[in-house]
Every structure is written in structure tokens, then in C-alpha cells.
C-alpha positions, 0 to 999 in steps of 0.5 A: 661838709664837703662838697665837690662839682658834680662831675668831680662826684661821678668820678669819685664815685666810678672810682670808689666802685672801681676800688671796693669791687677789686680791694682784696680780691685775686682772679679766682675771688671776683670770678669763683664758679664755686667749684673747688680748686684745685680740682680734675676735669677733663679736655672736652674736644680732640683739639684744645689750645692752652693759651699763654693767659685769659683770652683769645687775644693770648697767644696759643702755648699748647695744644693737646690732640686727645679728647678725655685727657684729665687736667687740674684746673688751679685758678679761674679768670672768667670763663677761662680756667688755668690749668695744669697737665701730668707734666706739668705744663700749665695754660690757660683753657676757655671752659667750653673746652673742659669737662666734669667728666673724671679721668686718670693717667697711669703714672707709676714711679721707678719704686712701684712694681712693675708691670702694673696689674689691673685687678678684679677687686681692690686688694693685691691679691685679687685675680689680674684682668689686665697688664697697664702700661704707664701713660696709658689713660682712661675713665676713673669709676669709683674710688676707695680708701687705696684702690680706684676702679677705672675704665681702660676700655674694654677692660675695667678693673682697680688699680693702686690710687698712688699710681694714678694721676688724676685723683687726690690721695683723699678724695671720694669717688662714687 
């Protein structure tokens, strides 16, 4: 048997626990919220900073100005959230700044036919409410197999899901 001096022993030990609690763990493991990820959620304030990494020591990388814009959380540190927008651009969000509210970019491509019509119903031949602009964004209601109805206030209506940034092809929307 071995034995070690006792201050020996409490190092050993700090760093046995250092090691077994980071082995096989990323960022998102040691501090998974349990949500999924990817996943949408929304900025919760007019002014939101995207910070270059997990914290306020972090230099601020972005700031977005629209309260309700969606954005997709890829990764978790804590309670900072790693994010992407419609563009592409990615940051870091303290999540007291996001929300679970569910909302969608128009972001049709050259290949949809434009304008882009909001519909009563969820098919292509259903009544237009609305001509939608792309890069507009508003508040997604429910979803279908192809057709979301979303909420561009004050007109609500469906829209094709592929023209629409802020919902997974096959997500489930209620």
C-alpha cells in the first residue's frame, strides 16, 4: 500500500476531482440546461450585446437593436448561450437576454416566387391577406407539415416553411 503525506493526499485529491468532473465533457455537457441544441429563441430587450466569448469580461462583437428577433442557440457555457443569426453571425448572449418566445425571418431565396403571399389557409390556393417582404420578421404560431402561420402584426396568415427562417424543416409547432 502506498501512502503519501497528508498534504500530498489533498492534492491528489483536488486534482482527481479537477480531473473526473471535466474528462469527457464540452462546454455544453457540464452545463446543458437540458433543452435541446440547436434550438430558436428570441432577443428579449431592444438592445442585446453579442459578446466574443462566455462572460462580461468578453469583448462586445454585436449588438442587435430589435426586441423579438429570432436567433439559434448552438451551444452553452453557463448562463451564456452561443448563438447564431440569420446571417450567420455568431456571439455569445447572457440568457436574461433571450427568450423562449418563437419568432421567423422572411428569407425567401431567388428560386421562390416572388412577392410572397400570406394566405388564409395553408395551401397555394387559399385567399392572399398580405404581400410579405423578405427580411421582414414576426411571431410563428403554429406549423404544419409545409406551411407555418405566422403573426405580422396586424395580419396573420400561412406562409411556406422553406421561406421562413426560424423553424427546423421538421419541427412541430402547436
Amino acid at each position: 500500500m502506498i501512502t503519501f503525506p497528508f498534504r500530498s493526499r489533498l492534492v491528489f485529491l483536488f486534482l482527481s476531482l479537477v480531473a473526473l468532473t471535466t474528462l469527457g465533457t464540452s462546454s455544453s455537457e457540464a452545463t446543458n440546461s437540458g433543452l435541446p441544441l440547436p434550438r430558436f429563441v428570441t432577443l428579449a430587450d431592444v438592445q442585446v450585446n453579442a459578446r466574443a466569448g462566455p462572460g462580461f469580461r468578453f469583448p462586445i462583437n454585436w449588438v442587435y437593436l430589435r426586441k423579438g428577433l429570432p436567433v439559434e442557440v448552438i451551444d452553452e457555457f453557463g448562463h451564456w448561450r452561443r448563438t447564431r443569426d440569420v446571417d450567420g453571425v455568431e456571439g455569445w448572449i447572457h440568457l436574461s437576454m433571450l427568450s423562449g418566445k418563437r419568432a421567423v425571418i422572411v428569407n425567401a431565396t431567388s428560386t421562390d416566387s416572388l412577392p410572397l403571399m400570406l394566405r388564409r389557409g395553408p395551401n397555394n390556393q387559399s385567399i392572399p391577406r398580405a404581400i410579405i417582404q423578405v427580411g421582414v420578421h414576426g411571431r410563428l404560431l403554429e406549423c404544419e407539415r409545409d406551411w407555418c402561420r405566422v403573426e405580422f402584426s396586424p395580419y396573420r396568415g400561412w406562409l411556406p416553411r422553406r421561406v421562413l427562417w426560424g423553424v427546423y424543416e421538421h419541427e412541430q409547432i402547436d
